[in-house]
ROMARKOL-940689 format. One record per residue (C-alpha): residue number from 1; residue in three letters; chain; z, x, y. Coordinates in nm, 2 decimals. Each point is the difference from the previous one (the first is absolute). Layout:
N
   num   residuo   cadena        z        x        y
   NUM       ALA        A        Z        X        Y
...
//
This chain:
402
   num   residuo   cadena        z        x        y
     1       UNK        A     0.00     0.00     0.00
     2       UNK        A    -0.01     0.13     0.37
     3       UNK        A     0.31     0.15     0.18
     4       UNK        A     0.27    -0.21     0.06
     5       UNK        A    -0.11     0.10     0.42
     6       UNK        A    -0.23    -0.33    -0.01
     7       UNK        A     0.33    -0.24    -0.12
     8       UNK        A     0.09    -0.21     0.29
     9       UNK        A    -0.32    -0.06     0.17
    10       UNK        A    -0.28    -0.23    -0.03
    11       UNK        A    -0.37     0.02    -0.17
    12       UNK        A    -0.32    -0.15     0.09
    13       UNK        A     0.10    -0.35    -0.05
    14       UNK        A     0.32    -0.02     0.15
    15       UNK        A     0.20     0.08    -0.33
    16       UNK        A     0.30     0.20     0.06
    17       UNK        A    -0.06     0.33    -0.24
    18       UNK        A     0.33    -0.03    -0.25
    19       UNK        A     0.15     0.25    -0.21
    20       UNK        A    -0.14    -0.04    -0.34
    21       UNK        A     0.35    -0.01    -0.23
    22       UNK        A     0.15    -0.25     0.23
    23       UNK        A    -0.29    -0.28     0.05
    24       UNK        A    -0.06     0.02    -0.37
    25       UNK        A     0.38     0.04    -0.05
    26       UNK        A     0.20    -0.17     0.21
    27       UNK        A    -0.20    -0.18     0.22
    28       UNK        A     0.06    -0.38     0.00
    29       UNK        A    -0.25    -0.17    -0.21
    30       UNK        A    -0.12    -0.37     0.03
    31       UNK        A    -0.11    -0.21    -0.31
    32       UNK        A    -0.36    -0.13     0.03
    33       UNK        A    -0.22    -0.20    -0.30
    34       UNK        A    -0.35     0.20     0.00
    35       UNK        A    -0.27     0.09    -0.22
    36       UNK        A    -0.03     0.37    -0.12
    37       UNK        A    -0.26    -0.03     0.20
    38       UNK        A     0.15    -0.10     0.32
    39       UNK        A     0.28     0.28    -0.08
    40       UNK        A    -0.24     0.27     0.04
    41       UNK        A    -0.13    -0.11     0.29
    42       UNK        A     0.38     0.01     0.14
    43       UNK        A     0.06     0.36    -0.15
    44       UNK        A    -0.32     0.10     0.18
    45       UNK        A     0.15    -0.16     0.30
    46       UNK        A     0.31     0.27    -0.02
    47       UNK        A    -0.20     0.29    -0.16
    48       UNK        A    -0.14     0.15     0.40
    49       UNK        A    -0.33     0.05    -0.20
    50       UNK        A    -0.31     0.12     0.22
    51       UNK        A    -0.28    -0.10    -0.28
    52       UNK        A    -0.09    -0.27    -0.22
    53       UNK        A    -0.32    -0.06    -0.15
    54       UNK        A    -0.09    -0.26    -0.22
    55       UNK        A    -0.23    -0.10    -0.26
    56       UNK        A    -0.02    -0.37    -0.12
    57       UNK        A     0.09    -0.01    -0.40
    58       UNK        A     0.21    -0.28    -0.13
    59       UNK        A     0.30    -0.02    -0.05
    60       UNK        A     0.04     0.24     0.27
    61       UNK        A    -0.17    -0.14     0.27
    62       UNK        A     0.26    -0.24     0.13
    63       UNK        A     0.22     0.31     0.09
    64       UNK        A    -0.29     0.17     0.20
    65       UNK        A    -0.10    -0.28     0.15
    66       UNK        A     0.38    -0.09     0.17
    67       UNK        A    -0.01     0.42     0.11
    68       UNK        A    -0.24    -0.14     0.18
    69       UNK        A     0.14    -0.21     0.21
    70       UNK        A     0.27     0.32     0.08
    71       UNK        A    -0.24     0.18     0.13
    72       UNK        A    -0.08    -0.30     0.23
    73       UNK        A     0.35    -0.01     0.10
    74       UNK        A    -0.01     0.40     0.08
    75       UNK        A     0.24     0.11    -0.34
    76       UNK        A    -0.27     0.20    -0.11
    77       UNK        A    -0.23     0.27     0.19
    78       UNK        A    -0.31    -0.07    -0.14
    79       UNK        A    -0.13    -0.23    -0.27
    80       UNK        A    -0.37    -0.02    -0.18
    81       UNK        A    -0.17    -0.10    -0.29
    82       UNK        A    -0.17     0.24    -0.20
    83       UNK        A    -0.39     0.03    -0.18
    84       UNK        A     0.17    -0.05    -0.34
    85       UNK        A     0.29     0.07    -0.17
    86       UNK        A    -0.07     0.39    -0.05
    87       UNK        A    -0.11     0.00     0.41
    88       UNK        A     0.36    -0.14     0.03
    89       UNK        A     0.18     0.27    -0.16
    90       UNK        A    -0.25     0.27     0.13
    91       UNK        A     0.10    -0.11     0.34
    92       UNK        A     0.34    -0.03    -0.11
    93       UNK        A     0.01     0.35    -0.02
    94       UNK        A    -0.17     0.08     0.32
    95       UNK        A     0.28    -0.17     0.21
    96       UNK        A     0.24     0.19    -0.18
    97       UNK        A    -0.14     0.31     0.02
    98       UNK        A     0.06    -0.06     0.41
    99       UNK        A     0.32    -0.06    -0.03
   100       UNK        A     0.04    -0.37    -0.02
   101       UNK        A     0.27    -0.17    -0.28
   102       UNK        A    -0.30    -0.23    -0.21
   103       UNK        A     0.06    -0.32    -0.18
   104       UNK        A    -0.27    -0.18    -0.18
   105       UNK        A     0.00    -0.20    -0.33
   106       UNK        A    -0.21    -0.12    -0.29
   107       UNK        A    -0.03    -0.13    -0.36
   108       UNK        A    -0.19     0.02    -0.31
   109       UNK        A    -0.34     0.10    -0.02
   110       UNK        A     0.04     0.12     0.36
   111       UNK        A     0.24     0.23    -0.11
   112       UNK        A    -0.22     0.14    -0.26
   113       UNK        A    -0.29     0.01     0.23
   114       UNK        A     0.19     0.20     0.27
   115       UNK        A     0.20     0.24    -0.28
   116       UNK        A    -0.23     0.35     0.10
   117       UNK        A     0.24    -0.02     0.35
   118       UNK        A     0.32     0.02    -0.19
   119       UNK        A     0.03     0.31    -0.12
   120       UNK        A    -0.20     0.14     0.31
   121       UNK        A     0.31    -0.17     0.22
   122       UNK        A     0.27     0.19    -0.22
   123       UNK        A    -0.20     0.29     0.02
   124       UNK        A    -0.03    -0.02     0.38
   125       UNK        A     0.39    -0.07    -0.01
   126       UNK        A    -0.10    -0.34     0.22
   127       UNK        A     0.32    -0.22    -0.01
   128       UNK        A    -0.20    -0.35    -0.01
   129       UNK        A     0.18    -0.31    -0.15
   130       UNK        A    -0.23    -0.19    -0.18
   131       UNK        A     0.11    -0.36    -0.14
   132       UNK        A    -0.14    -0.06    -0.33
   133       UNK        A    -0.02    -0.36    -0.13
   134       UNK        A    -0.05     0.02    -0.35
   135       UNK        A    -0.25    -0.22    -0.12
   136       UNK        A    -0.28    -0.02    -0.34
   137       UNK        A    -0.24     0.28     0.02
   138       UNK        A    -0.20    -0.08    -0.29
   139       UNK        A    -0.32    -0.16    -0.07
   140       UNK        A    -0.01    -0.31    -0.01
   141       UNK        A     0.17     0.06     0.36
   142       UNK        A     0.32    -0.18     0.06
   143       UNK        A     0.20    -0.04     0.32
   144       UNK        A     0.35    -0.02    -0.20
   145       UNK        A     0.28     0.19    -0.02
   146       UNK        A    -0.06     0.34    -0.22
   147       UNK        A     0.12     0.32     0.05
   148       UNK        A    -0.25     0.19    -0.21
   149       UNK        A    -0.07     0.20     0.33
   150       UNK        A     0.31     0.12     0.00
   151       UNK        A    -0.05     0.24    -0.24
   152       UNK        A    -0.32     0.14     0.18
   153       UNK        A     0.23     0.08     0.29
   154       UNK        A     0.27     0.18    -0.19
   155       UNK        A    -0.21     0.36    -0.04
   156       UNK        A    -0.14     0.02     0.34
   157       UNK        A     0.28     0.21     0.20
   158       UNK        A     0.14    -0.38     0.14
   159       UNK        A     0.35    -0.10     0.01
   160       UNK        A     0.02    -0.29    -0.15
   161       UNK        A     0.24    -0.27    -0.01
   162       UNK        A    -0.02    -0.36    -0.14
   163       UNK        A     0.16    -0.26     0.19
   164       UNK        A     0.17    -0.32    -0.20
   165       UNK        A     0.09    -0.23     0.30
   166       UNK        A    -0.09    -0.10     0.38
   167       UNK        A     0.27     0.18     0.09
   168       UNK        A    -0.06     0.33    -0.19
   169       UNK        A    -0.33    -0.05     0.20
   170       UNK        A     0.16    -0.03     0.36
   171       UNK        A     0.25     0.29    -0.07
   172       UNK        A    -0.20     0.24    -0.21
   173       UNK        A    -0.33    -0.01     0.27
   174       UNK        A     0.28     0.13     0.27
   175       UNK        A     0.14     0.24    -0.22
   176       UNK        A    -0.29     0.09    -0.13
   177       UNK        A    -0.16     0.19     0.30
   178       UNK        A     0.35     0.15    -0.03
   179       UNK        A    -0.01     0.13    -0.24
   180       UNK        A    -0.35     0.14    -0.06
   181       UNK        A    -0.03     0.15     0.41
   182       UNK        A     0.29     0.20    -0.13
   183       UNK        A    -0.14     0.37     0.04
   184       UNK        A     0.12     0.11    -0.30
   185       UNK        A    -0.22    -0.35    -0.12
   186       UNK        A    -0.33    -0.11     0.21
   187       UNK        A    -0.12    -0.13    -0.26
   188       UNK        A    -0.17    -0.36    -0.06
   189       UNK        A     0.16    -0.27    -0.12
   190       UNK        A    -0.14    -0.30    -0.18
   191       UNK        A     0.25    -0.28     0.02
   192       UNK        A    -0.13    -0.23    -0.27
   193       UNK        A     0.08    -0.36    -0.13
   194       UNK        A    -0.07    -0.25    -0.23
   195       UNK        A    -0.26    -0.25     0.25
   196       UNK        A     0.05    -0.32     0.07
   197       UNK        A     0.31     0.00    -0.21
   198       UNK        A     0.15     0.19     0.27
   199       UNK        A    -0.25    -0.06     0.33
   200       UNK        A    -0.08    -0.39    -0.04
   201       UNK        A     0.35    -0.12    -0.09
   202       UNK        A     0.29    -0.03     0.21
   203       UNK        A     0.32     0.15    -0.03
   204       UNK        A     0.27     0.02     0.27
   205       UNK        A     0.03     0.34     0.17
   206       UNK        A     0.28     0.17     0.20
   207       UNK        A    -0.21     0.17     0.27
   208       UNK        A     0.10     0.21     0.25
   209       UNK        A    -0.01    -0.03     0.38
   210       UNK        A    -0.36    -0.08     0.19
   211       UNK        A     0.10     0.23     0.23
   212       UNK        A     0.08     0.29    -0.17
   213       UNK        A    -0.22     0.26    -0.18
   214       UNK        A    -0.06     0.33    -0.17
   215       UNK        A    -0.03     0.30     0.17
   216       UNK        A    -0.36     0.10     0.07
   217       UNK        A    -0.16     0.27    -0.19
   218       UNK        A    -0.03     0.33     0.10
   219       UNK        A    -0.29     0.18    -0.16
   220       UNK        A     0.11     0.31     0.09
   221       UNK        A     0.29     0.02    -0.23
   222       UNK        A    -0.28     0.00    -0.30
   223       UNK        A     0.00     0.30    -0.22
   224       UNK        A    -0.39     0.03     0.09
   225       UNK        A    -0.16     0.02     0.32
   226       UNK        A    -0.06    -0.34     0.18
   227       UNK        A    -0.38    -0.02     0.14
   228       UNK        A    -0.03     0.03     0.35
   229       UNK        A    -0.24     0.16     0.29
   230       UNK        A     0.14     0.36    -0.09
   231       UNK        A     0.05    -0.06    -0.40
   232       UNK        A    -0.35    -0.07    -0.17
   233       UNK        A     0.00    -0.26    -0.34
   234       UNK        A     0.02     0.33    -0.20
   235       UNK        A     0.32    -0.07    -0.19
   236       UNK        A    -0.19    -0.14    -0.31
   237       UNK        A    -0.30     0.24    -0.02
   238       UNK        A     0.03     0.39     0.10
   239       UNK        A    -0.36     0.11    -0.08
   240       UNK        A     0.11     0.32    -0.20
   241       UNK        A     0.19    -0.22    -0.29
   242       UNK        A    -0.20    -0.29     0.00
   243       UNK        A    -0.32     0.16    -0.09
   244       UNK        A     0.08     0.30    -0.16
   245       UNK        A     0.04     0.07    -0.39
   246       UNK        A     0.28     0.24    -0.02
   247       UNK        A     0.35     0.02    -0.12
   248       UNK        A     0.16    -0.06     0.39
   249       UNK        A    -0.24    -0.30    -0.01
   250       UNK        A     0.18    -0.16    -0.29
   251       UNK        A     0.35     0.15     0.07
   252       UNK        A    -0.04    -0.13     0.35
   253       UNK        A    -0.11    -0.38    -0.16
   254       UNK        A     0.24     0.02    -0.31
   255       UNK        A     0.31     0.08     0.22
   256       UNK        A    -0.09    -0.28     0.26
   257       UNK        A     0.02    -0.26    -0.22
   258       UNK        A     0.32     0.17    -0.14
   259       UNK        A     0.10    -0.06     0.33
   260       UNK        A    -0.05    -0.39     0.03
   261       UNK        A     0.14    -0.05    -0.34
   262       UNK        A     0.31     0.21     0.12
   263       UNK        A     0.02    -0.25     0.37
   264       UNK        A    -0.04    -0.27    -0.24
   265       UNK        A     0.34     0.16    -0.21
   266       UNK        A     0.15     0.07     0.36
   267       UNK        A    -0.04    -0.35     0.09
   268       UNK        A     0.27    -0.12    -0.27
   269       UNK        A     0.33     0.11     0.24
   270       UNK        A    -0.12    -0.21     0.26
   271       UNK        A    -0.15    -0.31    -0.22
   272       UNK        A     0.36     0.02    -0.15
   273       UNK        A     0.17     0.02     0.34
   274       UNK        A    -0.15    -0.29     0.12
   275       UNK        A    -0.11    -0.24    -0.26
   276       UNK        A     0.33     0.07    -0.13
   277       UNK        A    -0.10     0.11    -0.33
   278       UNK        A    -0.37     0.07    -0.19
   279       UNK        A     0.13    -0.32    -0.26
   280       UNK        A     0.26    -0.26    -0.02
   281       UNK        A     0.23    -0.09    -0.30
   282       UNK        A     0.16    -0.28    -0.10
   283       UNK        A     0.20     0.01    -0.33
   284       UNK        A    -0.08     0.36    -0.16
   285       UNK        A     0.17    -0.05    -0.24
   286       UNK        A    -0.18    -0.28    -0.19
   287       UNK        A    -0.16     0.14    -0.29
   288       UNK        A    -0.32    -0.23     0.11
   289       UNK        A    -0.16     0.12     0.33
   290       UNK        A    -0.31    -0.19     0.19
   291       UNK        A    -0.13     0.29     0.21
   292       UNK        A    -0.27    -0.09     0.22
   293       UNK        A    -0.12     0.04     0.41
   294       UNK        A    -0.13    -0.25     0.20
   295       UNK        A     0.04    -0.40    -0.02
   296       UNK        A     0.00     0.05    -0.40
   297       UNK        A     0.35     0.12     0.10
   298       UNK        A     0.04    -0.37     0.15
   299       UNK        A    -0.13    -0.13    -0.38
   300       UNK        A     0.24     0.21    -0.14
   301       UNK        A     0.30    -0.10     0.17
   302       UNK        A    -0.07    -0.34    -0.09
   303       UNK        A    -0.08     0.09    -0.39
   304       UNK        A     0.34     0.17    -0.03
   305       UNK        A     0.21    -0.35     0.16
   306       UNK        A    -0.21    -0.19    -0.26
   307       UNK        A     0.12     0.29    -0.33
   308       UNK        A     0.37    -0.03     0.14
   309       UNK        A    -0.02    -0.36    -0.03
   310       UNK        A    -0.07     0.08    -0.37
   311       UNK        A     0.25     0.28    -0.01
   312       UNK        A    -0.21     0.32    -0.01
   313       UNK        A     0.12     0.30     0.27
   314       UNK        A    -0.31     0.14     0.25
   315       UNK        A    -0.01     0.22     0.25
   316       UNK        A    -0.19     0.06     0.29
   317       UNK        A    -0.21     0.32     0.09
   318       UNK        A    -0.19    -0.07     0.34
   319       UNK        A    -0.23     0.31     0.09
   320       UNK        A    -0.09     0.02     0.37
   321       UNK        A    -0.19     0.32     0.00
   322       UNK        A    -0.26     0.10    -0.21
   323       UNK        A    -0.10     0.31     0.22
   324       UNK        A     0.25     0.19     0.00
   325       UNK        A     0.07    -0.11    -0.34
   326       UNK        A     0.35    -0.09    -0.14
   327       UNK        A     0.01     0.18    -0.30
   328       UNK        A     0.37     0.16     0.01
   329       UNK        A     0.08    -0.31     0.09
   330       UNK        A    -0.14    -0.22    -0.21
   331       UNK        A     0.13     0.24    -0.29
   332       UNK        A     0.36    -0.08     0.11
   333       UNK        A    -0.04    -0.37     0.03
   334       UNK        A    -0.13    -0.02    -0.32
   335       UNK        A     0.19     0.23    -0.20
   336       UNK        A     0.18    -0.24    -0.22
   337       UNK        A    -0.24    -0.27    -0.01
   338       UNK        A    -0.17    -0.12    -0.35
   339       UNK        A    -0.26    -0.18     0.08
   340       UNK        A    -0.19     0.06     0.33
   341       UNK        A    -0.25    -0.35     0.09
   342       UNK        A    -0.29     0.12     0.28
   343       UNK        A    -0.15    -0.34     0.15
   344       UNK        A    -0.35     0.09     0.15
   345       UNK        A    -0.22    -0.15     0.23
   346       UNK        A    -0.28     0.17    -0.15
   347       UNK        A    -0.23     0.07    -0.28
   348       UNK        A     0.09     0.36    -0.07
   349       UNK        A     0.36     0.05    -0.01
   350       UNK        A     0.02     0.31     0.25
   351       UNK        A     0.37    -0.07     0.07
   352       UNK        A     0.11    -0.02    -0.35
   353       UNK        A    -0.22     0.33    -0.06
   354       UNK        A     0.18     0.16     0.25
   355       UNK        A     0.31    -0.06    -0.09
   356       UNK        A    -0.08     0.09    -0.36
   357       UNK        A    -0.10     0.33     0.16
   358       UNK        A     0.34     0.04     0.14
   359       UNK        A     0.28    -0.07    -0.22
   360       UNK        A     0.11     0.13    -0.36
   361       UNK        A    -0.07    -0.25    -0.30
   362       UNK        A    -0.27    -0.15     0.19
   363       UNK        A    -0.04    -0.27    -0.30
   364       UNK        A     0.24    -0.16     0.13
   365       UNK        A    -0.24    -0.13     0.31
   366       UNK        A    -0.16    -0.35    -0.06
   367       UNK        A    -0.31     0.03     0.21
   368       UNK        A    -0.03    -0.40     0.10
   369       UNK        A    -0.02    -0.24     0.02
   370       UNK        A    -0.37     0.02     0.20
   371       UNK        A    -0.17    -0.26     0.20
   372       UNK        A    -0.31     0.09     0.18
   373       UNK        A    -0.28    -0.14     0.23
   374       UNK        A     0.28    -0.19     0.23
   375       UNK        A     0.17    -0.17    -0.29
   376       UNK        A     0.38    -0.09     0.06
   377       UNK        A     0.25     0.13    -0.24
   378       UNK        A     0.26    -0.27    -0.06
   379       UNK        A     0.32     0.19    -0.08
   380       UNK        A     0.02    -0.26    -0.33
   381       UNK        A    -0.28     0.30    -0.08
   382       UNK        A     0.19     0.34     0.06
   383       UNK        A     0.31    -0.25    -0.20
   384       UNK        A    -0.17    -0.07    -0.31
   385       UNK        A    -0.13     0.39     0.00
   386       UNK        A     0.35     0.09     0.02
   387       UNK        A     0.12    -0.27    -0.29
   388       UNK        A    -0.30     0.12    -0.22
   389       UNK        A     0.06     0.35     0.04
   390       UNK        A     0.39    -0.04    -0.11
   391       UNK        A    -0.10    -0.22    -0.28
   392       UNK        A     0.09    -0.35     0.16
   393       UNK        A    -0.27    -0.25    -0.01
   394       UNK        A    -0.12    -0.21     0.26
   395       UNK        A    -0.26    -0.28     0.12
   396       UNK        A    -0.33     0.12     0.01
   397       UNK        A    -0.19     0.03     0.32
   398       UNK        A    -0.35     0.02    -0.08
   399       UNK        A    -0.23     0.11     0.18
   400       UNK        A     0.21     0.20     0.27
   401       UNK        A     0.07     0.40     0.01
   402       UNK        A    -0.06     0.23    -0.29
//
């Protein structure tokens, strides 16, 4: 964040400039019924960003659309609409190659079409927050929830985190430029979540004062050079590595993206610090554990009320980042657990294969249940998983999960 010298006095549109801890801390927060949608726009409102560019994709769109009308209102210093989604992130980068904090979202297939930029913007060490909507990316093409692009995201040098609620959304976008303009950080972060589940449905929200915001950025605490009239765009090509073939050619590559991997590592203090853990518990010591991220968290809070009505001990693993990744802590949480159920908004099961990746006696993961293409999962699913896998039986659902 920038120094503490701007805390106190006001930005652009009026906002007194607050000090980041206390607004998000102490600050007295007022209860208001919005879509996830509305909520970003009323993060955006308290983020001091300089740039949003947009791209219409559903079920993104909405969220764009009301930044919108901030820039109108002068809460936002300049606002556009790109060529395409892959014009949106190029120019994404652009701005925050000047200097200006970047917020822009998307979903889906725009995601996929766009996904050349993302490890160019970790690379480049460009701290833009980029709201992800997780919908189908497959053919046929489906506008519901799936987070299948999640896993595209997960190797490209991002952080990563996966919100389950509206309100994860309101105070993880805050916290999120944060955390990744940290200079130790300045990285990207993709702030992702289950669409429409989260952005067309309301929720009530503590948000915090109108008035308030972050402090702006200040480009010049980046650990690379921030463009200007005297500093050329030469921090991601220097013409002596880029087109040579020689061994300070690929030492000078290999240890760069050492380098991002290691901000990405870096980042974990801070995500820790102010998301107040990388995953929450509830219950570790159940021998059955639903481990999941995003609203199949919501699903599995619900399966476990409906298994203690019937007697059977669950606990709770909630995962809020997936870059930096958990895995110490997830080790812990699980430790004693017998039986470890993954509920998955997708086809391929790249939590439950991450997770398998990361503790000892990985049989005991249950990757599912998975539904796909914008499919609900009733928690009566992840329940009967649970029953069958301990032997109990249970109605039939046909037709629903896997």
């Amino acid at each position: 964040m920038a120094t503490q010298s701007l805390v106190g006095t006001k930005n652009r549109a009026g906002q007194m400039v607050a000090d980041p801890w206390e607004l998000l801390h102490t600050a007295e927060r007022t209860p208001s019924f919005f879509t996830g949608s509305e909520v970003i726009k009323e993060a955006v409102r308290r983020a001091n960003c300089d740039v949003m560019i947009a791209y219409p994709i559903t079920p993104q769109s909405e969220a764009a659309a009301l930044i919108g009308e901030l820039f109108a209102e002068g809460f936002i210093g300049d606002y556009f609409r790109g060529e395409s989604e892959f014009a949106v992130m190029s120019q994404c980068a652009g701005a925050a190659f000047g200097g200006a904090r970047v917020f822009t979202t998307t979903a889906g297939p725009g995601t996929m079409r766009a996904m050349e930029n993302f490890p160019m913007w970790a690379g480049a060490r460009l701290p833009i927050q980029m709201i992800v909507t997780c919908r189908g990316i497959n053919s046929p093409l489906s506008i519901q929830p799936d987070t299948l692009e999640i896993s595209y995201l997960l190797n490209t040098g991002m952080l990563v985190w996966h919100a389950e609620t509206a309100q994860d959304f309101y105070d993880w976008i805050l916290k999120g430029y944060i955390v990744s303009e940290e200079p130790d950080v300045h990285l990207p972060l993709a702030l992702c979540c289950d669409g429409f589940f989260v952005t067309h449905t309301k929720d009530m929200v503590n948000l915090t004062p109108a008035d308030q915001c972050l402090p702006p950025y200040d480009p010049y605490r980046s650990p690379v050079p921030c463009m200007d009239m005297e500093c050329p765009p030469v921090r991601m090509m220097r013409d002596p590595f880029v087109m040579k073939s020689n061994y300070i050619s690929y030492a000078t590559h290999a240890s760069w993206q050492q380098e991002v991997w290691a901000a990405i590592e870096r980042s974990r203090k801070h995500a820790i610090r102010w998301l107040d853990g990388l995953i929450e518990v509830e219950n570790p010591d159940a021998d059955i554990l639903i481990v999941s991220s995003g609203t199949a968290v919501s699903q599995g809070r619900e399966a476990k009320c409906l298994l203690e009505d019937d007697g059977i001990d669950i606990g709770i693993v909630k995962i809020k980042t997936l870059r930096p990744w958990p895995a110490e802590e997830i080790r812990e949480a699980t430790r004693k657990a017998k039986h470890i159920i993954v509920p998955e908004f997708n086809v391929t099961g790249w939590l439950a294969k991450e997770i398998r990746a990361t503790i000892p006696d990985a049989g005991r993961v249950l990757a599912g249940p998975h539904v796909c293409g914008g499919m609900t999962m009733p928690p009566e699913i992840i329940a009967a998983d649970i029953k069958k896998r301990l032997g109990i039986q249970s109605e039939s659902l046909a037709g629903r999960g896997s």
